[in-house]
C-alpha positions in Angstrom: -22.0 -12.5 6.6 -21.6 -15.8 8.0 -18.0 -17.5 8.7 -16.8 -20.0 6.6 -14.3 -22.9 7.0 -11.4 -24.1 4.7 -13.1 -27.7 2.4 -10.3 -30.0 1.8 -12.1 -32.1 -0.1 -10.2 -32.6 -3.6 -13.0 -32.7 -5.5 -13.8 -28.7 -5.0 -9.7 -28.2 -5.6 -7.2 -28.4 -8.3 -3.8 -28.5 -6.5 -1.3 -25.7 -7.0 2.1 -27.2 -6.6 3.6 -23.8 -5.8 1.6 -24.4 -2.2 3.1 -27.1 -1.4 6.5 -25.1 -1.0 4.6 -22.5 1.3 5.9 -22.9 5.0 3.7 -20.8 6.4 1.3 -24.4 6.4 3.3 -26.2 8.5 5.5 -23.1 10.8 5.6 -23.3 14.7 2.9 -21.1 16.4 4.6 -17.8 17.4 4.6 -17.6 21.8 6.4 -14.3 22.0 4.9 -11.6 24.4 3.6 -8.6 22.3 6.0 -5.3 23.4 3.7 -1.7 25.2 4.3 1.6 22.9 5.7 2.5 27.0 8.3 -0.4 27.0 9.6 0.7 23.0 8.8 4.6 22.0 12.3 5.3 23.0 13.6 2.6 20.6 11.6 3.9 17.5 13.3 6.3 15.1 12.4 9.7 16.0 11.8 12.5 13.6 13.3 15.9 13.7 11.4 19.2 12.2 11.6 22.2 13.6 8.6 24.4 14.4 6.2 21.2 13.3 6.1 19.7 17.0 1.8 19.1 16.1 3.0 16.9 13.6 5.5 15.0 15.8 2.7 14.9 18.3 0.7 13.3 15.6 3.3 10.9 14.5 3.7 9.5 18.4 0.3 9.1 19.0 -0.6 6.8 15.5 2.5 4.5 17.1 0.7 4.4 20.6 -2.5 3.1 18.9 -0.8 0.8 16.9 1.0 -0.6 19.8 -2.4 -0.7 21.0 -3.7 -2.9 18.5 -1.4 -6.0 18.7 -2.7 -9.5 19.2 -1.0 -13.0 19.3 -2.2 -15.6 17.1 -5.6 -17.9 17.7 -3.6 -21.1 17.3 -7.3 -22.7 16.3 -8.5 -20.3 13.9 -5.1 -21.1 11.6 -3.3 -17.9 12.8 0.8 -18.5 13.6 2.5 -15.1 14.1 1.7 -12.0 16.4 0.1 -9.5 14.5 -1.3 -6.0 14.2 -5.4 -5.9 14.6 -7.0 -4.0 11.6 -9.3 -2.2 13.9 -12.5 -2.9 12.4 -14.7 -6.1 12.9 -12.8 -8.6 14.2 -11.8 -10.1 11.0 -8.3 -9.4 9.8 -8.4 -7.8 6.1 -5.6 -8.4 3.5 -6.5 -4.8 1.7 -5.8 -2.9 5.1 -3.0 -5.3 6.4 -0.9 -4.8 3.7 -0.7 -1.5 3.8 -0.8 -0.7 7.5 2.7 -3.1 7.8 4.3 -0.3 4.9 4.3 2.2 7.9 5.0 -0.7 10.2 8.3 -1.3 9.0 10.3 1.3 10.5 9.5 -0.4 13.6 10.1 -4.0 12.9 12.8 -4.0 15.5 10.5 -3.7 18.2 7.7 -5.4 16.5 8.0 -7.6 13.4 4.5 -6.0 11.7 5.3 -7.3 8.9 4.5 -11.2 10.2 1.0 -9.9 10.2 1.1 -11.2 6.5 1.9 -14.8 8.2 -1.2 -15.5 9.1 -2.9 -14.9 5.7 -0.2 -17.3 3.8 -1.0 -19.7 6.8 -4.6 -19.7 5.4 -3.8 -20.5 1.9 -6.1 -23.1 0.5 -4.5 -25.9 -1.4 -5.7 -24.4 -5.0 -3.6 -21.2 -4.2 -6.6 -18.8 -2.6 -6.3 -16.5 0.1 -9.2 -15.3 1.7 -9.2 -11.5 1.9 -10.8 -11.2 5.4 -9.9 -13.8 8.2 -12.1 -14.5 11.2 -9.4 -13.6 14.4 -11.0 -15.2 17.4 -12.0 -18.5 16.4 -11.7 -20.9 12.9 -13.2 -18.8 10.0 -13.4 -16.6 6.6 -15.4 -14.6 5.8 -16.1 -15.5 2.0 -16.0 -18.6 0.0 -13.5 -18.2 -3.0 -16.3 -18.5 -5.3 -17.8 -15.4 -4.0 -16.7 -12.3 -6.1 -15.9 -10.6 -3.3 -13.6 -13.2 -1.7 -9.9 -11.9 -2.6 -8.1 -8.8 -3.6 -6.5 -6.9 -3.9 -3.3 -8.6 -4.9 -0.9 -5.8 -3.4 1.0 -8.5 -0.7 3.9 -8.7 -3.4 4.2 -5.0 -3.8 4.1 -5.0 0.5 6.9 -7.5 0.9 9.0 -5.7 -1.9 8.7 -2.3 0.4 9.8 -4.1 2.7 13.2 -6.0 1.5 14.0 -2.3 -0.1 14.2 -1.4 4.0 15.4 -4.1 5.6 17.3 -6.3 2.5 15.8 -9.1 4.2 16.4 -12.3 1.2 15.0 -14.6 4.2 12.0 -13.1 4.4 11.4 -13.0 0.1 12.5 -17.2 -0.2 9.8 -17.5 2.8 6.8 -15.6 0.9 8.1 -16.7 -2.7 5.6 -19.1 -3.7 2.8 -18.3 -1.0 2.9 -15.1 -3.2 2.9 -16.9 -6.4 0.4 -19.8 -5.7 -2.5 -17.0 -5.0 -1.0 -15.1 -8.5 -1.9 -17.9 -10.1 -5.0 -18.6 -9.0 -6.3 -15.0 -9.3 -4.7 -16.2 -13.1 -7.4 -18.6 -13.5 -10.4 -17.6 -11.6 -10.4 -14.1 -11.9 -10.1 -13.5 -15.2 -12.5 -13.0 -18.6 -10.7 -14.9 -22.0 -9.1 -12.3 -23.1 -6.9 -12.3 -19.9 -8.0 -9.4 -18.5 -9.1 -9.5 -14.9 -12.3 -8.2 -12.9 -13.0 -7.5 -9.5 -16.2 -6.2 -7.5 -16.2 -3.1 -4.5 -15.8 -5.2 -1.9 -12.8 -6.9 -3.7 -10.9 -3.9 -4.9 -11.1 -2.2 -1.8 -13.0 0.6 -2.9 -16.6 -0.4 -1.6 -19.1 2.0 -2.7 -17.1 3.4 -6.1 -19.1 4.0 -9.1 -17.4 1.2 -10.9 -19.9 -0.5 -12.6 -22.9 -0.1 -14.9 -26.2 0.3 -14.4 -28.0 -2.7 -12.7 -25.0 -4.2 -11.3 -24.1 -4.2 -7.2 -21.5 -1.3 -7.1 -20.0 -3.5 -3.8 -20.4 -7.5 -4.9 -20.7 -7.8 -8.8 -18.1 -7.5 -11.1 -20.9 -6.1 -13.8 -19.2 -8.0 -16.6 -16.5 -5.4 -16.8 -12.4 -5.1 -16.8 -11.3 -3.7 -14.0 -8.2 -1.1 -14.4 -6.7 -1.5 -10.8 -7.4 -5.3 -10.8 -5.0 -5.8 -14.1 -2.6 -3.2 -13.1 -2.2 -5.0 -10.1 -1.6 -8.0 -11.1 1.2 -6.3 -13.6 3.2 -4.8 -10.5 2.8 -8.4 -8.5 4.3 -10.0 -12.0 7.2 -7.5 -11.9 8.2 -8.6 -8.3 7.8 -11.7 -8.5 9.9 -11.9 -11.7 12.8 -9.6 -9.9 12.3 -11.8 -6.5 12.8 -14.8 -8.6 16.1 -13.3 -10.0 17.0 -12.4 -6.4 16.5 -16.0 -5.1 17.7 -17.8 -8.0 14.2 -19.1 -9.0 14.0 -17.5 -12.4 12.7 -20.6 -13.9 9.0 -20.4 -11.8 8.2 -17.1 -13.3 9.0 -17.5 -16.9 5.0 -17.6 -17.4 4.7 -14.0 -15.7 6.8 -12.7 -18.3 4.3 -13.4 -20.8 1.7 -12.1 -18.8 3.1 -9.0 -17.7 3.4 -7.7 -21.5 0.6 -9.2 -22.2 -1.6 -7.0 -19.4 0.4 -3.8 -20.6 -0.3 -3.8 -24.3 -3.7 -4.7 -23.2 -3.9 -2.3 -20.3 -2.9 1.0 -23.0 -4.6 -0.2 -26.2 -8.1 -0.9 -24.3 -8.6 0.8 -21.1 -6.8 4.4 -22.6 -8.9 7.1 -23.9 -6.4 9.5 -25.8 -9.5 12.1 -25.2 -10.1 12.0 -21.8 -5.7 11.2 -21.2 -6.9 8.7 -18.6 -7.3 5.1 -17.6 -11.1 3.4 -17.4 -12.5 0.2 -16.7 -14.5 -1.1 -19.9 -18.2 -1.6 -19.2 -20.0 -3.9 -21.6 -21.0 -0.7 -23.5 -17.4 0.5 -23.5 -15.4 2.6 -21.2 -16.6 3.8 -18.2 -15.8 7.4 -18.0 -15.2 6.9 -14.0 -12.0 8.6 -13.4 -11.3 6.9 -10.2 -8.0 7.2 -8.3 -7.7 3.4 -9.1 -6.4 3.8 -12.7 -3.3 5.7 -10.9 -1.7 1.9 -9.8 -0.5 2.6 -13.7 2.3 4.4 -12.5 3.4 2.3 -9.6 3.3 0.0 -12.4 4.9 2.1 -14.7 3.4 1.2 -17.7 2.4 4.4 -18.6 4.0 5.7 -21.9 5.8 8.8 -22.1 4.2 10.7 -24.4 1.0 10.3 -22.0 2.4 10.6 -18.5 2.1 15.0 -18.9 -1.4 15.2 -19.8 -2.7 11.9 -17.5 -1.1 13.5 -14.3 -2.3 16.8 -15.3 -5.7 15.4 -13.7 -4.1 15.6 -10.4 -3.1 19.3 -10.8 -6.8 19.8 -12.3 -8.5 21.7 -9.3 -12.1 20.5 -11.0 -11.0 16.6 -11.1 -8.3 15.7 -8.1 -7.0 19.1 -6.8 -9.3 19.6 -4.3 -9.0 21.4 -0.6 -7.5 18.1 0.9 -5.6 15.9 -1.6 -6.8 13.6 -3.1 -10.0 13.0 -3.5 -10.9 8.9 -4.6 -13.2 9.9 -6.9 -12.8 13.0 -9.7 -14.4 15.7 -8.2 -16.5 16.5 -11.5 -18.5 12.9 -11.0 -22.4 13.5 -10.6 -21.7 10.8 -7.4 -18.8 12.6 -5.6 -19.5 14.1 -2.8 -17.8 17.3 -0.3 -18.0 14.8 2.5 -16.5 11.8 0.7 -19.2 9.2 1.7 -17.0 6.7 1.5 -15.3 6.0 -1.2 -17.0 8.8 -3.5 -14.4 11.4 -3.0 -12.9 10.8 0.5 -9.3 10.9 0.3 -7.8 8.2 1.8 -4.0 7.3 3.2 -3.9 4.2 1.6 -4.8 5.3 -2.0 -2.4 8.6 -1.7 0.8 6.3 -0.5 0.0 4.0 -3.7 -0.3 7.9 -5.7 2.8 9.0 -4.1 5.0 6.2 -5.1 3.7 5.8 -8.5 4.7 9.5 -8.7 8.1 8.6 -7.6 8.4 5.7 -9.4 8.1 8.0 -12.9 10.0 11.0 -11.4 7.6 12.9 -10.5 9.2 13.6 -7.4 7.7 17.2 -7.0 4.7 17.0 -7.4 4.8 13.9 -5.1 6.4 15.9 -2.2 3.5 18.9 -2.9 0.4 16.6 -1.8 2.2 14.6 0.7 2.8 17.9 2.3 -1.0 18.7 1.9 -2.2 15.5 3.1 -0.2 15.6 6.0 -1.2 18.9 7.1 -4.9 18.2 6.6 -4.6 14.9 8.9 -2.5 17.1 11.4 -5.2 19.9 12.0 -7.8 17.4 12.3 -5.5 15.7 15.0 -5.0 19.2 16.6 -8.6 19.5 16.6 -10.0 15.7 17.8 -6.5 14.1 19.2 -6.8 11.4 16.8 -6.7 10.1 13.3 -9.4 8.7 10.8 -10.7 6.5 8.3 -10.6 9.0 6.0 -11.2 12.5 5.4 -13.4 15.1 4.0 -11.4 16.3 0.5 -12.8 20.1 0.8 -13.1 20.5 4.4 -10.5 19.9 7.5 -12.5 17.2 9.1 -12.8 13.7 9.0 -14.8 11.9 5.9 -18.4 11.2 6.5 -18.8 7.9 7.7 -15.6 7.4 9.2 -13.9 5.4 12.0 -11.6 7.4 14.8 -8.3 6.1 16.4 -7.7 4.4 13.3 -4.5 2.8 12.6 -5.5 1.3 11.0 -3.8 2.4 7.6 -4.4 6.2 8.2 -0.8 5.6 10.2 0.4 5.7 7.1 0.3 9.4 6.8 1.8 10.6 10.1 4.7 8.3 9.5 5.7 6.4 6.2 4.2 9.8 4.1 6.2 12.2 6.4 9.6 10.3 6.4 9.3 9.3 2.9 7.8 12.0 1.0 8.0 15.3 3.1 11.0 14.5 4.5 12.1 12.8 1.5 13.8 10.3 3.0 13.9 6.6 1.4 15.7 3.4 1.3 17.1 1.6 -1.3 18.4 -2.2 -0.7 19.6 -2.9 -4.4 21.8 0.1 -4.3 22.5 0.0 -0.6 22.0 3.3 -0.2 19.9 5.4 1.5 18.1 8.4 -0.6 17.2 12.1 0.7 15.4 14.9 -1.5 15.5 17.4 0.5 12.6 19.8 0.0 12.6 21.2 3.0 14.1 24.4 4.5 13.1 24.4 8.0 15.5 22.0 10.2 14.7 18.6 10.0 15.7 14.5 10.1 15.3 11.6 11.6 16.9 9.6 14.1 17.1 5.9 14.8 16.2 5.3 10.6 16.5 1.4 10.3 18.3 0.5 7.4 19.3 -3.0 6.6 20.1 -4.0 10.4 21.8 -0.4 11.1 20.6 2.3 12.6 21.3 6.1 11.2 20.5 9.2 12.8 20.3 11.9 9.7 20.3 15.8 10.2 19.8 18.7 7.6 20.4 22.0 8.9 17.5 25.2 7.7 18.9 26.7 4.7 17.6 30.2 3.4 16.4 28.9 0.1 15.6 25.0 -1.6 18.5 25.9 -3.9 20.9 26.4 -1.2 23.4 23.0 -0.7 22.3 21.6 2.2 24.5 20.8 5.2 23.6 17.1 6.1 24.9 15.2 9.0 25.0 11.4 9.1 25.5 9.0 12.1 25.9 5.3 12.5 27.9 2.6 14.1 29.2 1.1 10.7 29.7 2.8 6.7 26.0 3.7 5.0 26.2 5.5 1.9 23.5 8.4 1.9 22.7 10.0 -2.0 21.3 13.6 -0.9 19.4 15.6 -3.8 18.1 18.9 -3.6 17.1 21.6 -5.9 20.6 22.9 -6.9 22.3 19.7 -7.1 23.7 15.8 -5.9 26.7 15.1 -3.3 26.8 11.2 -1.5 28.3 11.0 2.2 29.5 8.0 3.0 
């Protein structure tokens, strides 16, 4: 693919007035020197688990190749804030980026990973497109917007929400307000069929080679006339933050129209793309619903637009060893498609970090929490034996062997960071911020000693201990540190107590 260069000509545009508010167009280069994983591994928080020390092992080395991967901005090419490298071709990717800056959070102190999203609101075009891969070393995109493939997915609201919940930075949400909802409103109008439902292609959802469309059509760059379940899901959950940033920032009055939408995509979401048969979400194919249970249609409960009365039987796919409970969970595509595959070939049944951190905190967000703290468990030990065996991790991974996925990239973090560190703290550990409540959240599932120290929270830094206990119905015996009052809710099996 050839690069491509921003056209200001007005004739190709119809101005978005929300990007005339986006300062990212007009912000001072960034000059600062990029910090060595040597200079700042002692200033990152530190987890605590006793007899797991592969895992810890596994967690300090997906921080050394980050630290690896840093870069300053090509001043030229549009780019205005250090950033993290995706590690793949040179081109920076919005998919990838946004997720690998959830793990980078915890160590915005040293490095602010989450600027990485700078540099695509600094490429914004003046209709409200982003390009979803930007050339690093010189001026240059790799799609026109026209393409079908050119954007998506829209997940950067979603990322920026993680990250206020951590940090309770309002700076950062006024800054990526209307960047965020320019490029909502142009997916608004050029991604969607009349009905308001939206489409996307492989390329553009993420998931390349997936079985998503019908016969005929390019499973990676057509859209095969279909509605596409993640694509509309999405765009509910970047509706729901923008509305909840707006109330935040006091700019209620520029999402009133994603109200509208937001119901809108739900009733359409459950009346259309439902089968009561099959309990599960589909895109609809010109000749109806797919049938291709991808782990796409799973957004839903990040979203949580999933009605009660459905939630048991739809996540009873995930405990369905024939469908999603497979050796290493879980698997992109059902494991009873004629296309999926024991190796995962891609994206046709190779489980992948980014796609179980969305699973895991859709599971949380419908209290779930179980079940969500079972396959984080599993993932992580599958992407730790791997490490114990090659001393690094992957792409993605095999779901019924302990090995990587077949093709797949090494030393890749890459997203697969995810795992060793935002999955461990927040899911096996159990350990989770919440800026709205100020308060930080432990479920403690484990019995074996374990914590973390160093945890940012909202400028302050906590050091957080639970003792072994003999069973997970025994009160744990928590100890909390910091230089100033934080208020710590911890849950476990038998019961609730807050410190602080």
């Amino acid at each position: 693919m050839g690069k491509h260069y921003l056209v200001n000509d007005s004739l190709f545009y119809a101005d978005n007035p929300y990007v005339a508010k986006n300062p990212f167009l007009t912000v001072a280069v960034e000059d600062n020197p990029l910090p060595t994983y040597a200079e700042v591994k002692d200033q990152l928080p530190r987890p605590i688990w006793s007899g797991h020390e592969d895992a810890i092992a596994c967690y300090d080395k997906v921080w050394e190749i980050a630290f690896r991967n840093l870069k300053k901005p090509n001043a030229a090419g549009g780019f205005v804030s250090n950033f993290i490298d995706t590690a793949f071709n040179g081109y920076l990717f919005m998919w990838d980026s946004s997720f690998i800056v959830m793990f980078g959070r915890y160590g915005a102190h040293v490095f602010n990973f989450q600027k990485t999203l700078d540099n695509f609101y600094s490429h914004q075009h003046r209709d409200g497109f982003i390009c979803r891969e930007i050339c690093e070393d010189e001026p240059g995109e790799q799609f026109q917007r026209d393409d079908p493939a050119s954007t998506g997915p829209n997940i950067m609201p979603w990322c920026e929400w993680e990250y206020y919940q951590l940090t309770g930075d309002k700076d950062r949400l006024e800054k990526v307000f209307y960047p965020l909802l320019a490029y909502h409103k142009w997916l608004q109008l050029n991604r969607t069929w009349r009905d308001g439902s939206y489409w996307s292609c492989g390329l553009a959802c993420g998931m390349d080679n997936q079985p998503r469309v019908d016969v005929g059509y390019c499973e990676h760059a057509s859209h095969g006339h279909g509605i596409w379940i993640d694509a509309c899901i999405q765009m509910v959950i970047s509706g729901k933050v923008l509305i909840e940033m707006g109330k935040i920032l006091g700019h209620e009055e520029d999402t009133v129209w994603l109200i509208e939408e937001v119901e809108m995509l739900t009733a359409l979401i459950n009346d259309k793309l439902w089968s009561e048969d099959d309990a599960f979400y589909f895109d609809m194919w010109r000749s109806g619903l797919s049938g291709v249970k991808s782990i796409g249609a799973y957004w839903s409960l990040l979203a949580d637009i999933v009605p009660a009365e459905r939630l048991p039987r739809f996540i009873a796919h995930l405990e369905n060893p024939k469908e999603f409970k497979r050796p290493h969970r879980v698997p992109t595509l059902s494991a009873d498609h004629p296309d999926y595959h024991e190796d995962g070939h891609y994206w046709k049944g190779s489980v992948w970090a980014p796609t179980n951190y969305m699973l895991l905190k859709g599971l949380d967000r419908v209290s779930y929490h179980a079940l969500a703290h079972e396959i984080a468990c599993n993932t992580l030990d599958n992407v730790v034996k791997v490490f114990n065996e090659t001393n690094t991790v992957w792409e993605n991974y095999s779901p019924e062997h302990t090995k990587p996925g077949i093709p797949a990239k090494f030393d890749f973090v890459g997203w697969t960071g995810l795992i060793p560190i935002a999955v461990l703290i927040e899911y096996v550990f159990g350990i989770q911020a919440d800026a709205k409540s100020d308060e930080i959240v432990w479920r403690v599932n484990l019995t074996e000693q374990h914590g973390i120290e160093k945890y940012p929270f909202g400028g302050k830094f906590v050091d957080l201990c639970c003792e072994a206990r003999e069973d997970a119905a025994a009160e744990p015996v928590v100890t909390v540190k910091c230089d100033s009052p934080v208020r710590v809710r911890v849950i476990w099996e038998g019961g609730e107590k807050i410190i602080g």
